[in-house]
N, C-alpha and C positions, 0 to 999 in steps of 0.2 A: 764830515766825510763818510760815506757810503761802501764798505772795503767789498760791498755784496753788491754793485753798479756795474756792472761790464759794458757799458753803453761806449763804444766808438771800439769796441772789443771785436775779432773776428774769430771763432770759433769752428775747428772742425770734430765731429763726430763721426769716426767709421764704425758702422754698426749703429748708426744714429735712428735707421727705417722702425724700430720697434725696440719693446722691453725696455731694459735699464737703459740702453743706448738715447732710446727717444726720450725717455726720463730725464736724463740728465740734457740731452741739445733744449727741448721745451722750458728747463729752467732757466739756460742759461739767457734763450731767448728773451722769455719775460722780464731780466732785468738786463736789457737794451742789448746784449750781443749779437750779432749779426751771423748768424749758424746756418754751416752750411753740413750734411748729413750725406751717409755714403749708405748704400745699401747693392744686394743682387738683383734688385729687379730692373726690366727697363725704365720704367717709370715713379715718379712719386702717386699716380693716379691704382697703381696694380697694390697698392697696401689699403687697408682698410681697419677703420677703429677696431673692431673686430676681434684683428689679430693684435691688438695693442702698439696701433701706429698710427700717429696723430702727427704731420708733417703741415699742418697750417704754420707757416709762416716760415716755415725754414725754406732752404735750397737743397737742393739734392740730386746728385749725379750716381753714376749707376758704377762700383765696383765692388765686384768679385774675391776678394781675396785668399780663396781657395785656391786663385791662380798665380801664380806668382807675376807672368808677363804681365797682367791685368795693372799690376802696382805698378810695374817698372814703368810703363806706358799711360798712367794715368796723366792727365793732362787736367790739373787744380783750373778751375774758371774764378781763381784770386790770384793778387800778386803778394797778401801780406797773411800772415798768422801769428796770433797770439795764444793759441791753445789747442792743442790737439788730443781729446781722447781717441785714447781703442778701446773699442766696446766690442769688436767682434768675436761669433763663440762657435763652437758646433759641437755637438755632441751625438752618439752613434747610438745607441741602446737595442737590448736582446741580445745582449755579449758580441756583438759587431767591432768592439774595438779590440777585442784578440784576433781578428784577423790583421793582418799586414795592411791591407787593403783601407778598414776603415780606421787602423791606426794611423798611418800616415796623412786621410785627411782629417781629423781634428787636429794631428801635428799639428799640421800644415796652414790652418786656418788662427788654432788657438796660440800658437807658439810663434813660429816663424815667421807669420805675416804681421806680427808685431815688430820683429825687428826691419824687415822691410819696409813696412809704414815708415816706422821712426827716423828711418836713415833717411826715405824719401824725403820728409819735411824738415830734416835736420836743418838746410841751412835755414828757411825758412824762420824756425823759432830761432836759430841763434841768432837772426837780424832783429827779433823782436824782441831781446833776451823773454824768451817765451815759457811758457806751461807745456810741458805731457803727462797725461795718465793713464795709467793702465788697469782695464779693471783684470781682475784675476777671479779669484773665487776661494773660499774656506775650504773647496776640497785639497786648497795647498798644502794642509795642516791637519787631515787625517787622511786615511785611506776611502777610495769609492771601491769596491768589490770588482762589480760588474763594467766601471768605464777607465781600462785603464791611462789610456790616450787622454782622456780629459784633466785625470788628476795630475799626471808629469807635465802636460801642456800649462796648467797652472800653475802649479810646483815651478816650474821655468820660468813662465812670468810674472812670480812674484823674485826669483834669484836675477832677470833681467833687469826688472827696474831699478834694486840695487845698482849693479852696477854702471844703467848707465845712467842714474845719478851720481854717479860716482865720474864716471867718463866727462860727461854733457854740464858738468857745476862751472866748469873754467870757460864755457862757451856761452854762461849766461843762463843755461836752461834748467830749469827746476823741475825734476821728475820725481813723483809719486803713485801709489797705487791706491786700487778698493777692492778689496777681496768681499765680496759681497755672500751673504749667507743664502737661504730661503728662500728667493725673491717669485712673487707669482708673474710670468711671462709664457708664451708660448713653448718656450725649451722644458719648462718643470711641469708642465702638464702629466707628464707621465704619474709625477706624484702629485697636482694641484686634485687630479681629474681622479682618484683611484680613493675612495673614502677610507681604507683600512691605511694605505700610506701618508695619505694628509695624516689621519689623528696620530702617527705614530711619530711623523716630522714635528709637528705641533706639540708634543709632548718634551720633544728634546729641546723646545727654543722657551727661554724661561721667559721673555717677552707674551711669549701661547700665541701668538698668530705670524705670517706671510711678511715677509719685508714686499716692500713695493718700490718701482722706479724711482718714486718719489724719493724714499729713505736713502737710496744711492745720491741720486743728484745733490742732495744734501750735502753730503762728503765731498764730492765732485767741486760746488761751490766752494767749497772751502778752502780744497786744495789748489782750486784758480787764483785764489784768492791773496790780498796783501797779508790773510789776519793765520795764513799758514808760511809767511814770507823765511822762517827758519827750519820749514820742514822740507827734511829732503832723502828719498832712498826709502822714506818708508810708504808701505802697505797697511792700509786703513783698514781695519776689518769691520763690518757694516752687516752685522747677523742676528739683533735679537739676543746673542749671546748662545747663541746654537753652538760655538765647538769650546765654551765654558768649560 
């Protein structure tokens, strides 16, 4: 037996269009799930490798969930799920999340639109006794300076998936997180793309380089997986070893 097969599996990814999102829907593709990915653009044709978004062979439909109506109204082009991550992120930078304004949208994006996903497909995985994950991020677990909306918005989704692994276990559904470190995507440009900030990032990760999509997906599988069939409520931390 194959505990890494997902083949007759249906998978959804919101925030699937790029980065760690597209990371983890592409693997979960290549071993036989049938992935279907959410992103803001209208089209799967408006990404491009590029921007680290590689949508061969997946599906993908177009939500926003910066919106909240956007969720309520989404209308799935499946009738069954057996996994749902959230991958979706934002984040505001140039001290933009001390304003009210750009706090409430990474709230809104990073925090809340997890629990509205999740209720959305609620019944969904309990018909499947299904998979959810959540990815969060290592700023759960120390302070960011300059983004404060980022770090509470994570700080909350890794306290969310506690509980509703705790809620969602009597329903069949096994919820777990990935608090992911370093990862090189279009969002960490800020510091991929700035040479005095990369070697200073690099310096703190005793691994010395960049986690990648890949190194998510990794944990992702796992936690799809039968061979984490006793893990539940926790958040996976996926860093290189960056908040050691």
């Amino acid at each position: 037996m194959n505990e890494l097969d997902f083949s007759g599996k249906r998978m959804l990814v919101v925030g699937g269009s790029s980065g760690i999102g597209n990371g983890i829907a592409q693997a979960f593709r290549a071993r036989g799930a049938t992935v279907h990915v959410c992103g803001t653009r209208a089209n799967a044709s408006d990404y491009s490798a590029a921007e680290g978004s590689d949508l061969a062979g997946l599906q993908y439909s177009r939500l926003d969930v910066g919106h909240p109506d956007s969720i309520a109204n989404f209308e799935p082009p499946f009738a069954t799920l057996d996994c749902l991550v959230l991958a979706q992120g934002a984040v505001v930078y140039r001290r933009g999340e001390f304003a009210m304004e750009g706090f409430r949208k990474v709230m809104e994006v990073n925090l809340i639109s997890l629990m509205a996903c999740a209720t959305k497909f609620h019944p969904m995985l309990s018909k499947s006794k299904g998979i959810l994950i959540i990815v969060s991020s290592t700023a759960a677990y120390h302070a960011t300076k300059g983004n404060p909306a980022y770090n509470a918005s994570k700080t909350g989704a890794v306290g969310l998936t506690r509980t509703l692994a705790q809620a969602w276990a009597e329903d069949g559904i096994r919820v777990n997180g990935i608090a992911p470190g370093l990862v090189d995507t279009k969002m960490t440009k800020v510091t991929t793309e700035n040479p005095k900030r990369l070697e200073g990032a690099l310096a703190s990760i005793p691994l010395n380089r960049l986690g990648t999509p890949q190194d998510m997906a990794g944990a992702a599988l796992f936690l799809a997986s039968p061979l984490s069939s006793y893990v539940v409520g926790h958040t996976l931390v996926v860093d290189g070893g960056l908040i050691l």
